[in-house]
C-alpha atoms as one frame of an Amber mdcrd trajectory, in Angstrom:
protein
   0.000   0.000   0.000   1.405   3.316  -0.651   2.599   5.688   2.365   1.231
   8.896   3.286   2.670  11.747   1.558   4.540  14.282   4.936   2.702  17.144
   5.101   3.719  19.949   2.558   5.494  17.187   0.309   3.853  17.206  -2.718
   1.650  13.848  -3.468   3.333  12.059  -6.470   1.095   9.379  -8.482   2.817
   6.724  -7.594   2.147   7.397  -3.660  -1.649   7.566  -4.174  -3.493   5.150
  -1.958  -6.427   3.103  -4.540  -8.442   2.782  -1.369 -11.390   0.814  -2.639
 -10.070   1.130  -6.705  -6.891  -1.475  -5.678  -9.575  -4.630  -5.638 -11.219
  -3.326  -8.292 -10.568  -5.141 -11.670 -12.356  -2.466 -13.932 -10.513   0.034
 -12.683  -7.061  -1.335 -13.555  -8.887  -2.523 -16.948 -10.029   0.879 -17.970
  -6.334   2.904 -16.973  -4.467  -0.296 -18.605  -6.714   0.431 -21.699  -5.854
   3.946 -21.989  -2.001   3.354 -21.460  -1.812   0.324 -24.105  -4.521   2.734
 -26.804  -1.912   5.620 -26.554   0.993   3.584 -27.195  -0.626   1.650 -30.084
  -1.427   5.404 -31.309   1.240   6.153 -30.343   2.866   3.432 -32.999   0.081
   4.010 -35.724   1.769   7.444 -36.070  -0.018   9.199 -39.187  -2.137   5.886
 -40.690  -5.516   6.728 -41.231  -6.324   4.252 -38.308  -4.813   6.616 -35.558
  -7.439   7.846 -32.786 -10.788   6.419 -31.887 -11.609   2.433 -31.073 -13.109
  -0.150 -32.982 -11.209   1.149 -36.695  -8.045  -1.073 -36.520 -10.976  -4.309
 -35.129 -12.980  -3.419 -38.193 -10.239  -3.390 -40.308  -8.532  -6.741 -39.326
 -11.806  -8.610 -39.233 -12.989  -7.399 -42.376  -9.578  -8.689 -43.618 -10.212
 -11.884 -42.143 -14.049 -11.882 -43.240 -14.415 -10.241 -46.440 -18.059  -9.877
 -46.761 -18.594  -9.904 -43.073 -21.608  -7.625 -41.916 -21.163  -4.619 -39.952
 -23.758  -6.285 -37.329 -21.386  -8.782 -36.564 -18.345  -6.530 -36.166 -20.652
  -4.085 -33.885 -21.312  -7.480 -31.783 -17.556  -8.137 -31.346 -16.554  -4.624
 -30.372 -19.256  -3.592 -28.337 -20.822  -0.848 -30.583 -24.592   0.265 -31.364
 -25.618   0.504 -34.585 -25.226   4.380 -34.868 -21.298   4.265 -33.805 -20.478
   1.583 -35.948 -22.158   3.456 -38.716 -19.638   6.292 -38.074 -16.711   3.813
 -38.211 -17.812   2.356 -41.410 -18.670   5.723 -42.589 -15.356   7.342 -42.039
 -13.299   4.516 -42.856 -15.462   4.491 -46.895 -14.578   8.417 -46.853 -10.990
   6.956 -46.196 -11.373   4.646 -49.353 -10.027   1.687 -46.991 -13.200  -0.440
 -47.357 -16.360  -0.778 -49.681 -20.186  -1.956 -48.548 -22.014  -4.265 -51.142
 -25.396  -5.461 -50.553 -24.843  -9.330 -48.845 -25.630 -11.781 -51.599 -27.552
 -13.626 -49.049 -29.722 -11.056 -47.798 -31.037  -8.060 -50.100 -31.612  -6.109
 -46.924 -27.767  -6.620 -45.155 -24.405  -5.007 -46.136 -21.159  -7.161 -46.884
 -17.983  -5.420 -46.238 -14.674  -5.739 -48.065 -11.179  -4.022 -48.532 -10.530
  -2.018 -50.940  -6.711  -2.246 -52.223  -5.909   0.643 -49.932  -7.345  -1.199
 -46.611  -5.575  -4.222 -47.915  -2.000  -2.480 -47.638  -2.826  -0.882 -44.327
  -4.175  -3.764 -43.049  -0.723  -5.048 -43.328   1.069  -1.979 -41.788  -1.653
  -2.307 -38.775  -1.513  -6.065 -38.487   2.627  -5.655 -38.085   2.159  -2.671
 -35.631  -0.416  -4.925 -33.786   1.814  -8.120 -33.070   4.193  -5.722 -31.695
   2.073  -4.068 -28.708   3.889  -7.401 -26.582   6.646  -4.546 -26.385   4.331
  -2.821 -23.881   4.219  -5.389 -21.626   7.901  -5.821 -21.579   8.274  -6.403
 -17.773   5.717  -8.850 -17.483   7.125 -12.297 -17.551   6.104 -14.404 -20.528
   3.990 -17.073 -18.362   2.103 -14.015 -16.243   1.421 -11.973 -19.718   0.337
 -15.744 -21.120  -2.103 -16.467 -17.649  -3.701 -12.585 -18.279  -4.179 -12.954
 -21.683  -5.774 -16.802 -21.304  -8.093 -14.807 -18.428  -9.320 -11.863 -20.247
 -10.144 -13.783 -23.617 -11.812 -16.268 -21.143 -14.425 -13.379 -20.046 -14.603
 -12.105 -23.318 -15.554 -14.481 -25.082 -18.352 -14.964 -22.185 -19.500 -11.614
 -22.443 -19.872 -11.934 -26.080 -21.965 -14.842 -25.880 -24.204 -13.120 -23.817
 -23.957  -9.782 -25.780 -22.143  -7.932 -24.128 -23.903  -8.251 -20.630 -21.280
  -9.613 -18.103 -22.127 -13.371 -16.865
């Protein structure tokens, strides 16, 4: 537990006592999430991905799922139907993906890559594998045991969409 800062002495972060926030796993989630999204911005640099969640997802599974409908992708990132429409939106404007109408349903969109999303998805996909780098003090079996954990509850909360079991 951190100590008391002496009175007059300046409180640095790293002496702040949690309190109630050191048991609490969404709190380290959420301030994890923020640290790991500005270094992977950070690493983006200038690519039209850069700022904003649920691009570089849409991006990768659409590369993985060409045809894939933006439902789905909305289901695996957690995002109503009128923020996903922005995503799409701006990342057409961007020319890095098209929408067709599905071939099995008149009434659905299919998404693809265009040429341009294809390249980037590369770039991203390389920048992606490397965000291990910013867990470089965490031990190989501890980063493996956290990862196995959190895709564990993921994958739970996705099957239940997106309403923690």
């Amino acid at each position: 537990m951190a100590e008391k800062a002496e009175m007059g002495e300046a409180l640095r972060a790293e002496n702040v006592d949690l309190g109630v926030l050191d048991s609490t796993l969404s709190f380290f989630i959420r301030s994890i999430n923020v640290a790991v999204t500005r270094d992977l911005n950070d690493r983006l640099g200038g690519l039209d991905l850069a700022r904003g969640t649920g691009k570089i997802t849409t991006l990768l599974l659409v590369e993985n799922h060409p045809g894939i409908r933006p439902s789905v992708i909305a289901d695996v990132i957690f995002k109503d139907r009128s923020a996903m429409g922005r995503i799409l939106e701006d990342m057409t404007e961007a020319g890095l993906i098209r929408r067709e109408v599905a071939e099995s349903d008149q009434r659905a969109q299919a998404l693809f890559l265009t040429d341009k999303g294809a390249e980037l998805a590369i770039t991203v996909r390389d920048i992606v594998r490397q965000s291990r780098a910013f867990f470089a003090g965490v031990d190989d079996a501890d980063y493996a045991e956290v990862l196995r954990l959190l895709r564990k509850i993921y994958w739970r909360v996705v099957a239940s969409k997106g309403i923690a079991a």
